[in-house]
N, C-alpha and C positions, 0 to 999 in steps of 0.2 A: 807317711809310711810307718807301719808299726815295726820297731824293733824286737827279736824274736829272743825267745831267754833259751841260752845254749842247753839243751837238753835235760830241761827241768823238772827234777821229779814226779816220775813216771808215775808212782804212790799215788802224787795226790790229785794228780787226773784220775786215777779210778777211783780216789775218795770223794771226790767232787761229784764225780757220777751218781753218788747216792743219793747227794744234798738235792738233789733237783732244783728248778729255776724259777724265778719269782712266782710264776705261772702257776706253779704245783707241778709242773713235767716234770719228770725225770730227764736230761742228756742223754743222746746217742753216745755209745761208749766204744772206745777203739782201743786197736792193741798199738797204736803209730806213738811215736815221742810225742812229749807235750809241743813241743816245737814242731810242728808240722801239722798239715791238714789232713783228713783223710776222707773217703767217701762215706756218708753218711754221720757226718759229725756235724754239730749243730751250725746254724750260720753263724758268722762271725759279725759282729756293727763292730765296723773299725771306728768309730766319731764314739760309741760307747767305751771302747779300748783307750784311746787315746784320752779320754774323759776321767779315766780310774787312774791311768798311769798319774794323771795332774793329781785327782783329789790322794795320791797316797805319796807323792811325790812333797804335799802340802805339808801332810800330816806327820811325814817321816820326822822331822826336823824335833818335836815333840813327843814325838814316843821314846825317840832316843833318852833325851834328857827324861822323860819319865822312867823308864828302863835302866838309868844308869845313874840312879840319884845321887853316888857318891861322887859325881864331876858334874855339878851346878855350872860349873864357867865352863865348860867346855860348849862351843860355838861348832854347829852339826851345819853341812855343807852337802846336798844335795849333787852329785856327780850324775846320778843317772837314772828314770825309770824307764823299765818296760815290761809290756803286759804278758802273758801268753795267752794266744786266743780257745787254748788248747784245754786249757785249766782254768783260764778265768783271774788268775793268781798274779800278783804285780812284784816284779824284786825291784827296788830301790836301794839303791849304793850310797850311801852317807860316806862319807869321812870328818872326825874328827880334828877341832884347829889346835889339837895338842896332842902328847904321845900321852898325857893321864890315863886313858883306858886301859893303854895295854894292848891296842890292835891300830893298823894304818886304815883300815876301811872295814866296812859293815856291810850288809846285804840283805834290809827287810823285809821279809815275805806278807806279803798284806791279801786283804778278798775286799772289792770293792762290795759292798749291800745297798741294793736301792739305788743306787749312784747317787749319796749322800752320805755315805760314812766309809771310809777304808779301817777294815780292821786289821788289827796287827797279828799273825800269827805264830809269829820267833825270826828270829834274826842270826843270820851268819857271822860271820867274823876271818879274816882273812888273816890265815895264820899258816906261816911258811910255806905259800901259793898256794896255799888250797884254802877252797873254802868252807867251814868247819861249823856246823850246828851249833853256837851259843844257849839257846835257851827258846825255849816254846812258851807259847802264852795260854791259856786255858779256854780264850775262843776256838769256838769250832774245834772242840777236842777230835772229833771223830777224825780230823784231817791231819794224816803224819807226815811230817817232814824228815826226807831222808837228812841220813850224817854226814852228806858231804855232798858240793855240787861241782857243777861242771868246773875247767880252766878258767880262771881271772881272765 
């Protein structure tokens, strides 16, 4: 069963919409949360879902440590991915095995390509229960990530 990502930036479902799909289509585009289905929005492959979640679930553990080169020792711990069928989009929850950062958990917004590469496209940071924009990465610029997400 796919876990659904609590009301995930509405944005970058209509940013998405632009990128169109391996195919050269363009997505059906809807005004519904990315959490949700709606009629005539594209079909979902839950087994390709579930596919992304792993390969950025994988990757997470190393972006981090590249993303945060001044904490070499710090040991990144995978707590959780899930996809949105709605965006395409994967948040993966890290947490770090120390307070060096500066924050008790992360939240990587990745795009699966190809189903061979999870890119990374900035990461949250959970800062006094919210979840708060750290830093974008310059993949897929066209796609913005709002400044804040849903309830932890």
């Amino acid at each position: 069963m796919i876990r659904r990502i609590p009301a995930l930036l509405l944005a970058v479902a209509v940013a998405l919409a632009a990128c169109g799909d391996d195919d050269g289509s363009a997505p059906d585009t809807t005004d519904a949360a990315p959490s949700t289905s709606a009629v005539g929005a594209p079909a979902v492959d839950e087994d390709a879902l579930r596919a992304c979640e792993d390969l950025a679930a994988e990757a997470a553990p190393a972006q981090a440590t590249e993303h945060f080169p001044d904490n070499p020792d710090v040991t990144w711990t995978v707590v959780d991915a899930t996809a949105d069928p709605a965006s395409g989009l994967v948040q993966v929850e890290i947490a770090p095995s120390s307070d060096e950062v500066g924050y008790p958990a992360f939240k990587l917004i990745a795009l699966c390509e190809g189903g061979e590469e999870s890119v990374l496209l900035g990461a949250y940071a959970l800062d006094g229960g919210a979840w708060v924009l750290l830093f974008t990465t310059d993949a897929r610029a066209e796609i913005d990530l709002a400044p804040e997400l849903g309830s932890p």
